[in-house]
C-alpha positions as CSV (number, residue, x, y, z in Angstrom):
1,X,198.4,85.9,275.6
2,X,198.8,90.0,275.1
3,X,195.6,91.2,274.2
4,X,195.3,93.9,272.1
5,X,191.9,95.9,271.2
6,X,190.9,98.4,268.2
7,X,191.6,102.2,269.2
8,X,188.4,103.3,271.4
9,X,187.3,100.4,272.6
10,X,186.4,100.3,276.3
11,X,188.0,97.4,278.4
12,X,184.5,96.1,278.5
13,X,183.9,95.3,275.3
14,X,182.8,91.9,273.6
15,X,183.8,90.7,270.5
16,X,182.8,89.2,267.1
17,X,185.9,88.3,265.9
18,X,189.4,87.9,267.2
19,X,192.9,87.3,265.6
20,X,195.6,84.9,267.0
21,X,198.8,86.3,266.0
22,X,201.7,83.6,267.0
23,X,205.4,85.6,266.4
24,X,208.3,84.3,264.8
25,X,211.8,84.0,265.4
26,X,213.3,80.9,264.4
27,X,211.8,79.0,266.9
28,X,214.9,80.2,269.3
29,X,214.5,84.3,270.0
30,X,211.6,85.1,269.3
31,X,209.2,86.8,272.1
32,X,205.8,88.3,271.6
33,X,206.8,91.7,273.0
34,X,208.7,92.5,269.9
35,X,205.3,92.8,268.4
36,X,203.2,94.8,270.4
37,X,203.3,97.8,267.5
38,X,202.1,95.5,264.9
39,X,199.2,93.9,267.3
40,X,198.0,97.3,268.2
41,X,197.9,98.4,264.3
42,X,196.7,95.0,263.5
43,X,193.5,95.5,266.1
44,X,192.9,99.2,265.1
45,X,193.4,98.4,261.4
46,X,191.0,94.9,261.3
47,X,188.5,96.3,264.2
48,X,189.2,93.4,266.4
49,X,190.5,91.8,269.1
50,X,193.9,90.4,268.7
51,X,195.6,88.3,270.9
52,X,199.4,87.4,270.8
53,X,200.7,84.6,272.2
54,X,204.0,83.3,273.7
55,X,205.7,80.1,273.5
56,X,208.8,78.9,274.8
57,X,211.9,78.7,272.9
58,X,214.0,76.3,271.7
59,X,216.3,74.3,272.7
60,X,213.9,74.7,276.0
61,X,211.1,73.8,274.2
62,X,211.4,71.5,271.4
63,X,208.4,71.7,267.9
64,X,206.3,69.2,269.7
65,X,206.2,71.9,272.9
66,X,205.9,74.9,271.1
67,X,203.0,73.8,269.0
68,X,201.1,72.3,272.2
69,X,201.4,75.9,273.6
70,X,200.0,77.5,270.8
71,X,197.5,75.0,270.9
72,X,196.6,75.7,274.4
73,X,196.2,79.5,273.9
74,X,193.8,78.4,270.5
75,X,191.5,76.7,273.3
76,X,192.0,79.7,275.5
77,X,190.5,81.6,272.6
78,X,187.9,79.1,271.2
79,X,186.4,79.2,274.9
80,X,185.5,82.6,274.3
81,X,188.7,84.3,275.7
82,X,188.3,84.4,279.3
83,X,189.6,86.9,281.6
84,X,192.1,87.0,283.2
85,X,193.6,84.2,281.1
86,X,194.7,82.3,283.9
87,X,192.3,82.5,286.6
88,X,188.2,82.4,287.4
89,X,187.0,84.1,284.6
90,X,185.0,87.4,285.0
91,X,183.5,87.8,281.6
92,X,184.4,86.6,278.1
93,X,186.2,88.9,275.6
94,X,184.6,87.1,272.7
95,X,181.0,86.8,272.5
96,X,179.2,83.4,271.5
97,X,180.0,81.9,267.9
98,X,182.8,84.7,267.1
99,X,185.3,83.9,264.1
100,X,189.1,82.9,264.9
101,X,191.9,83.8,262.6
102,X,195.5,82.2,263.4
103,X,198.5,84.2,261.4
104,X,201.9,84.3,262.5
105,X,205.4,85.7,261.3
106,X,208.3,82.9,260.5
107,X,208.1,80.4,262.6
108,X,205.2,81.7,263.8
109,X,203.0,81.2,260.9
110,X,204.5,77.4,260.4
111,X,203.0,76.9,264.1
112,X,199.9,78.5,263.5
113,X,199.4,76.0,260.6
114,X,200.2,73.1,262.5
């Protein structure tokens, strides 16, 4: 996952509440760099963290693949965002008993609903 934080905040920070933003694309060409300006005004806007999160394309990855990814960056998040994301985490960006919100563009927002 990208992880985007509100304008100002220091590297260090913990937080209350962080948003999963999955993009869209049609399930084929979508990738989450096309939305880094719309992560960083989502964080600044909202206040919070917001993390956006890849998954591989079809026909590479079929539905079934593509939601288990998002799934597995859900549980990334639900344990408290650890970083770095994928190796001994140093501290958590989230603090204990923070809120999750999963949103996503196209076919994006039909995998965050699965």
């Amino acid at each position: 996952a990208d992880v985007y934080l509100p304008g100002g905040a220091s590297a260090a920070a913990s937080f209350e509440e962080m948003l999963v933003f999955v993009p869209g694309g049609a399930w084929s060409h979508g990738y989450k760099s096309f939305y880094t300006l719309t992560s960083r005004r989502l964080a600044t806007e909202l206040g919070c963290a917001v993390a956006t999160v890849g998954y591989g394309l079809y026909p590479v990855a079929d539905g079934a693949a593509q939601v288990a990814q998002v799934e597995e960056a859900l549980a990334w998040a639900e344990a408290g965002a650890p970083l770095p994301p994928d190796g001994e985490p140093r501290r958590r960006l989230l603090n204990a008993g923070a809120r999750l919100s999963v949103v996503g563009h196209s076919a994006g927002g039909q995998l965050s609903a699965a």
